[in-house]
C-alpha positions as a LaTeX table, in Angstrom:
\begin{tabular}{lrrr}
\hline
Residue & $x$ (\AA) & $y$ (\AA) & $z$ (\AA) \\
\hline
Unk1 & 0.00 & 0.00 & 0.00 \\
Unk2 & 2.59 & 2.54 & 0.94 \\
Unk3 & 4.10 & 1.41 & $-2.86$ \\
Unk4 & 0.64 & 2.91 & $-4.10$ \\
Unk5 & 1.21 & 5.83 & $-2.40$ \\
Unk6 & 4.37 & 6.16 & $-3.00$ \\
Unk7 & 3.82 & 6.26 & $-6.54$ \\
Unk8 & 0.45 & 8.70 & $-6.06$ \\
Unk9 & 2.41 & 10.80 & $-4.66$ \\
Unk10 & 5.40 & 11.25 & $-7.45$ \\
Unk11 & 2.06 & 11.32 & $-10.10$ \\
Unk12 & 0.96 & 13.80 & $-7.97$ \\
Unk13 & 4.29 & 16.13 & $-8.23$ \\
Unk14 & 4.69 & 15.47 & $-12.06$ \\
Unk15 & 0.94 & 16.62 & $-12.77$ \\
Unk16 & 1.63 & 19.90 & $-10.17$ \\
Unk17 & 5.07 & 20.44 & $-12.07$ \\
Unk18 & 3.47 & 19.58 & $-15.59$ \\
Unk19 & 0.96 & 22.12 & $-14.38$ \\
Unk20 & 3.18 & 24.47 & $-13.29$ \\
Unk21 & 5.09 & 24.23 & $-16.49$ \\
Unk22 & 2.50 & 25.15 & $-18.19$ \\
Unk23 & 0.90 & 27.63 & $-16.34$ \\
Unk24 & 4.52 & 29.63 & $-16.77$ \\
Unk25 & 4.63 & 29.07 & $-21.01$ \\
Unk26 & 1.09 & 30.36 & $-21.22$ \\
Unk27 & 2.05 & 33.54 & $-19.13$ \\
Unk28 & 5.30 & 33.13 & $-21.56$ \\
Unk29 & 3.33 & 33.57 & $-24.46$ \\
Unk30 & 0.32 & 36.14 & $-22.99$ \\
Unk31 & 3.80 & 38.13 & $-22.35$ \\
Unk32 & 4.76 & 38.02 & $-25.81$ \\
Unk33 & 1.91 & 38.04 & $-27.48$ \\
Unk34 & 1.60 & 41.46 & $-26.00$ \\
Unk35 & 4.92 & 42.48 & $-27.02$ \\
Unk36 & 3.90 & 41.71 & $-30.59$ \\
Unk37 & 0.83 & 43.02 & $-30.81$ \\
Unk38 & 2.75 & 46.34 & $-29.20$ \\
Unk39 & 4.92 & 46.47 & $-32.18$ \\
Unk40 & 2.07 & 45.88 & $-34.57$ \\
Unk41 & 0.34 & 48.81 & $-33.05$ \\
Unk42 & 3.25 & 50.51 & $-33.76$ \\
Unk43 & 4.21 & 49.59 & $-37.34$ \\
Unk44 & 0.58 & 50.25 & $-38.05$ \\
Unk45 & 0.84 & 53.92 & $-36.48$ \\
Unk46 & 3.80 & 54.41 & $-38.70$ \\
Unk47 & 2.17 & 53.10 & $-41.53$ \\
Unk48 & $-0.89$ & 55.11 & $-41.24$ \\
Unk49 & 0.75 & 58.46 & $-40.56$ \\
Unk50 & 2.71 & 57.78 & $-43.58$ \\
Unk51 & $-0.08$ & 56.97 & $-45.52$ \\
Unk52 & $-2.33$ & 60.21 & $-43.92$ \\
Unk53 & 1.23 & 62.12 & $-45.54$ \\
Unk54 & 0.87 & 60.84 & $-48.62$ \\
Unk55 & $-2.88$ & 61.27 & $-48.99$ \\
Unk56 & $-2.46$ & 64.87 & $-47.51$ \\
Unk57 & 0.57 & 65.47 & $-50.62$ \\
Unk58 & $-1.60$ & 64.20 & $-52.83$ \\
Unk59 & $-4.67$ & 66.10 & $-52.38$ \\
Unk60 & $-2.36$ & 69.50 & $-52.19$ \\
Unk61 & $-0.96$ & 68.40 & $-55.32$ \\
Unk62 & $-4.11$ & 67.97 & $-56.79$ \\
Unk63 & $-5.25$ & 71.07 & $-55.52$ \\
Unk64 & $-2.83$ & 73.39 & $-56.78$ \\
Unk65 & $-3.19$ & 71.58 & $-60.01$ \\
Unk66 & $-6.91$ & 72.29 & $-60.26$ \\
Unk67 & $-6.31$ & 75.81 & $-58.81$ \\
Unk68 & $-3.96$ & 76.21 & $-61.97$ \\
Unk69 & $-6.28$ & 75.20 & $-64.96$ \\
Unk70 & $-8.88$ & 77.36 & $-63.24$ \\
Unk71 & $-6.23$ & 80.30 & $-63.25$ \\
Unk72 & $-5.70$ & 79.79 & $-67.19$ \\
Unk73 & $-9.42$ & 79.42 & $-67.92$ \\
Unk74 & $-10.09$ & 82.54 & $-65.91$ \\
Unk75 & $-7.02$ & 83.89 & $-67.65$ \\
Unk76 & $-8.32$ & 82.80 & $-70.99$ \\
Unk77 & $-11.61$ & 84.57 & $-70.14$ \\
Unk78 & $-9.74$ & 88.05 & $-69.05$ \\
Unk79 & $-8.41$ & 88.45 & $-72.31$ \\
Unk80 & $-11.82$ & 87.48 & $-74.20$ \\
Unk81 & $-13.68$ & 89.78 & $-71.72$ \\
Unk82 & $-10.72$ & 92.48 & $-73.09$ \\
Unk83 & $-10.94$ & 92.09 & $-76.71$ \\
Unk84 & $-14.70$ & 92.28 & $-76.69$ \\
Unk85 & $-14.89$ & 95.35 & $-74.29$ \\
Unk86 & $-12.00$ & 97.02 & $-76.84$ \\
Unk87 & $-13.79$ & 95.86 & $-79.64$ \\
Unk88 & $-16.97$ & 97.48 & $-77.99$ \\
Unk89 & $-15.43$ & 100.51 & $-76.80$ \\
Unk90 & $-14.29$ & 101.06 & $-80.87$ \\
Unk91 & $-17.96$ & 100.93 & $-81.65$ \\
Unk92 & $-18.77$ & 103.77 & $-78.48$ \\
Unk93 & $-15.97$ & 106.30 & $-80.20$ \\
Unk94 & $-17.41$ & 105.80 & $-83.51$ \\
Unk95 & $-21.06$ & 106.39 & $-82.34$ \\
Unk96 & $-19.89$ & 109.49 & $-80.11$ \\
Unk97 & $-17.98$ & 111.24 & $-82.71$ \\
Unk98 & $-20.91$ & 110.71 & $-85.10$ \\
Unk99 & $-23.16$ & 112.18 & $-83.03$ \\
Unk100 & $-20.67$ & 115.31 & $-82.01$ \\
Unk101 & $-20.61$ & 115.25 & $-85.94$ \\
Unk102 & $-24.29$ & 115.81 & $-86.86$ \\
Unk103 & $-24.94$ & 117.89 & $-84.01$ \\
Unk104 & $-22.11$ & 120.23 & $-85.25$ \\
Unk105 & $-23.89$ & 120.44 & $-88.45$ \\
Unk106 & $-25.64$ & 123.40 & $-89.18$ \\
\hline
\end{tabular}
């Protein structure tokens, strides 16, 4: 009988030290599964602010390229705008000195 309990007893301490065992590599791996997901947290900040950068370029860029085709349209209108008041302002002379022309008639 003591035999039995002999051998209980060392089954006993290899379950409690199997236990233990693995009671420590699951805190092992909590522990660096936290580490990890740490530095994935921060690889992913890094990639996101570069990717907010890039975003934020490219919508300035895109921007300023829009702002420039609207300058040269508005540009392109100017001059239009100019040539049609000149042309205009050609008609307004001739009409003025025509009439300063017949009214000077006796």
């Amino acid at each position: 009988m003591e035999k039995v309990w002999g051998e209980l007893k060392k089954i006993e301490a290899q379950a409690e030290l199997i236990r233990s065992e693995a009671q420590q590599r699951a805190q092992n791996m909590m522990i660096l599964t936290q580490q990890n997901s740490e530095k994935l947290m921060a690889i992913s900040q890094t990639y996101a602010e570069e990717e907010a950068h890039r975003m934020s370029t490219s919508a300035i860029e895109e921007a300023n390229r829009r702002r420039e085709e609207q300058l040269k349209a508005n540009q392109a209108t100017a001059e239009k705008l100019k040539a049609q008041a000149e042309k205009h302002m050609e008609q307004a002379i001739a009409k003025v000195v025509k009439v300063v022309i017949e009214e000077t008639k006796p």
